[in-house]
GUNUMI-809128 format. One record per atom (N, C-alpha, C): residue number from 1; chain; z, x, y. Coordinates in nm, 2 decimals. Atoms other than C-alpha are relative to their C-alpha. Example, Ala and Ser with C-alpha at 12.3 -4.5 7.8 and 13.67 -1.06 7.14 Angstrom:
// GUNUMI-809128
(1; A; (0.00; 0.09; -0.12));
(1; A; (0.78; 1.23; -0.45));
(1; A; (0.00; 0.09; 0.12));
(2; A; (0.00; -0.09; -0.11));
(2; A; (0.71; 1.37; -0.11));
(2; A; (0.08; -0.08; 0.11));
//
This chain:
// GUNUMI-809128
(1; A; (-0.12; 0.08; 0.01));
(1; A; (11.75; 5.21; 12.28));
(1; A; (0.11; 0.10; -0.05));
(2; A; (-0.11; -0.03; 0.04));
(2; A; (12.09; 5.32; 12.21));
(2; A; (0.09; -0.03; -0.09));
(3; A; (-0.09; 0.09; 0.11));
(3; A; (12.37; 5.31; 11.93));
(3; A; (0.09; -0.10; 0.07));
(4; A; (-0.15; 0.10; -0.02));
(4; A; (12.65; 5.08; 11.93));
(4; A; (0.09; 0.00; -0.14));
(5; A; (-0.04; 0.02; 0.12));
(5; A; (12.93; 5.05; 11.77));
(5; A; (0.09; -0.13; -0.06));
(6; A; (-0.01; 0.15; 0.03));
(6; A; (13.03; 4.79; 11.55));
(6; A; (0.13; -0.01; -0.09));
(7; A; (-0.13; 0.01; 0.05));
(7; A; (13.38; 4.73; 11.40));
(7; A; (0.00; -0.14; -0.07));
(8; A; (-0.02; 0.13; 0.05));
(8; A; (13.44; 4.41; 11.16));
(8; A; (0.11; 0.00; -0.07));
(9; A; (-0.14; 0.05; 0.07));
(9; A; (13.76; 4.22; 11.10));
(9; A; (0.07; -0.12; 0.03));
(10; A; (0.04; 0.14; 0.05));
(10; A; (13.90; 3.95; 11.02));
(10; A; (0.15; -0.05; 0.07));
(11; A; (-0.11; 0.06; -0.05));
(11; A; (14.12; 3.72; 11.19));
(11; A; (0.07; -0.15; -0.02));
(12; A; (-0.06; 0.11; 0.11));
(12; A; (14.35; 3.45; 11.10));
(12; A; (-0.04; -0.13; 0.17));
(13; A; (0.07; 0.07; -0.06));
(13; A; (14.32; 3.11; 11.29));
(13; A; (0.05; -0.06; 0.17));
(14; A; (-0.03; -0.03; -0.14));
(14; A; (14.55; 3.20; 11.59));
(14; A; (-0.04; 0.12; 0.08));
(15; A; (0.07; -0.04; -0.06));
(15; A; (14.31; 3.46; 11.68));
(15; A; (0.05; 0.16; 0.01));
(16; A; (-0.10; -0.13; 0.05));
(16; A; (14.55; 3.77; 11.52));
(16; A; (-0.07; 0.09; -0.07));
(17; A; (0.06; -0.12; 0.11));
(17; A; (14.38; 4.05; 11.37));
(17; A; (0.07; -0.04; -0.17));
(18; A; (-0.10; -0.03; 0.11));
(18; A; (14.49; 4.03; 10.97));
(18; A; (-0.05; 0.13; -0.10));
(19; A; (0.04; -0.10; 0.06));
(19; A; (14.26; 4.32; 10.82));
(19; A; (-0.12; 0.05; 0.09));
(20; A; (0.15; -0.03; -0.05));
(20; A; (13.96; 4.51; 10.90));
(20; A; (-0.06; 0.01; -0.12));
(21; A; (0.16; 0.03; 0.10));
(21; A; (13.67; 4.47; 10.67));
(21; A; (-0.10; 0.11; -0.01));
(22; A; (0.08; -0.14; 0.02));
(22; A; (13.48; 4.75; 10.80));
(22; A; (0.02; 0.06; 0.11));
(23; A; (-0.06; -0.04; -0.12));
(23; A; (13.59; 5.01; 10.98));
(23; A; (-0.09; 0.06; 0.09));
(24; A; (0.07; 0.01; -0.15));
(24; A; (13.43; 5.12; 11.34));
(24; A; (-0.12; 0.14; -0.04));
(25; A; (0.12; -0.11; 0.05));
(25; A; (13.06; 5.30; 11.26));
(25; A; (-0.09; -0.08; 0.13));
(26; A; (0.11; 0.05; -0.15));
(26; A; (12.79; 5.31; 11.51));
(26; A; (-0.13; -0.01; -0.13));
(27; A; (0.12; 0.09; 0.09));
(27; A; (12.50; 5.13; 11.41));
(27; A; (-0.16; 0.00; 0.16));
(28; A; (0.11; 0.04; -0.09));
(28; A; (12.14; 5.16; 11.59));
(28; A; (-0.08; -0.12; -0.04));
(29; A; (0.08; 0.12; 0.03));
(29; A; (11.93; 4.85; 11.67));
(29; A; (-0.13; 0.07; -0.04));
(30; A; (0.17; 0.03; 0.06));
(30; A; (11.57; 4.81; 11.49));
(30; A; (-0.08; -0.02; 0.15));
(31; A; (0.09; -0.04; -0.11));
(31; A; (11.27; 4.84; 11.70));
(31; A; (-0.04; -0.14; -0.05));
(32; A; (0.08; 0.14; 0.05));
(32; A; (11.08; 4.52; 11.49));
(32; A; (0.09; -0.03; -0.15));
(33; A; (0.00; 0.08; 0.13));
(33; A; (11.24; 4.30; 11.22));
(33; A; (-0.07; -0.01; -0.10));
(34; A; (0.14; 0.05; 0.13));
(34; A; (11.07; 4.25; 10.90));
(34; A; (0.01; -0.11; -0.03));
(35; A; (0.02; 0.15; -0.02));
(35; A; (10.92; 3.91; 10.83));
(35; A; (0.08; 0.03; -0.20));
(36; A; (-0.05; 0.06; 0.14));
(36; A; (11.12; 3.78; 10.49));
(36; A; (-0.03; -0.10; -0.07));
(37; A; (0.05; 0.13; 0.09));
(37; A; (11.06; 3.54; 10.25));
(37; A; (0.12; -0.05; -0.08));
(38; A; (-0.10; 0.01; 0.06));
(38; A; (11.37; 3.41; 10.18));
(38; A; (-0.03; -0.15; -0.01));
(39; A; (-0.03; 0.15; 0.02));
(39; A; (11.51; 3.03; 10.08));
(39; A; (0.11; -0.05; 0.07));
(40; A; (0.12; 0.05; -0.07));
(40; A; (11.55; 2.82; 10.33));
(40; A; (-0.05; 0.14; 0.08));
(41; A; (0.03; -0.08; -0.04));
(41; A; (11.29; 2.97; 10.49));
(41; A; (0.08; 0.05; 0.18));
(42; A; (-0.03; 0.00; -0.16));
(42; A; (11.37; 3.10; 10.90));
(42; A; (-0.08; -0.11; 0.06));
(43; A; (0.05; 0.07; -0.11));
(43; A; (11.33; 2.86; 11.18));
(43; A; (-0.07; 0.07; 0.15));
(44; A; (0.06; -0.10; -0.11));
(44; A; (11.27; 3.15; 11.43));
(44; A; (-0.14; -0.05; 0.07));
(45; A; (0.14; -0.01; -0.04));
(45; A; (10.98; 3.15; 11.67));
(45; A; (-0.13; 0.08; -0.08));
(46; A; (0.10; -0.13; 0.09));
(46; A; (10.83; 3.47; 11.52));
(46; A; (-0.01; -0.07; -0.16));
(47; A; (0.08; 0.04; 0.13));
(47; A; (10.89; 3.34; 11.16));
(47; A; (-0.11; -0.08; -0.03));
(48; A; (0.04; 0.12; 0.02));
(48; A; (10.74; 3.02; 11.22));
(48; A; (-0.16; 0.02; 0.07));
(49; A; (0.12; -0.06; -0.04));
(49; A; (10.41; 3.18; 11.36));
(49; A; (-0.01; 0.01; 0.17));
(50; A; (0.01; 0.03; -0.14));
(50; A; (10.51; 3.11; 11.77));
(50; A; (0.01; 0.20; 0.03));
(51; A; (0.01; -0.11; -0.09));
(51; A; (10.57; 3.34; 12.05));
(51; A; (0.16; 0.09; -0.04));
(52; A; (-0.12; -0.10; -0.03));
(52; A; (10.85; 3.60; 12.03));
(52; A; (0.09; -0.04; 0.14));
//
């Protein structure tokens, strides 16, 4: 797989840029997720023991 890059910012509620939040870094995807144990738990297929 390849990077990407990923820019985040924030826009007001006519659809305007008003800041950036974080500015434009390349980010590679993960190969496998790690299972979590958080609160509530995931609804996911995979968390939930199904099929991917």
């Amino acid at each position: 797989m390849s990077a990407m890059t990923l820019k985040v910012y924030e826009v007001d509620r006519h659809g305007r840029t008003t800041r950036v939040v974080r500015p434009k870094a390349e980010v590679s995807p993960v190969e496998e997720l790690p299972t979590k144990h958080e609160f509530p738990a995931c609804q996911c297929d995979r968390c939930k023991g199904g099929q991917q």
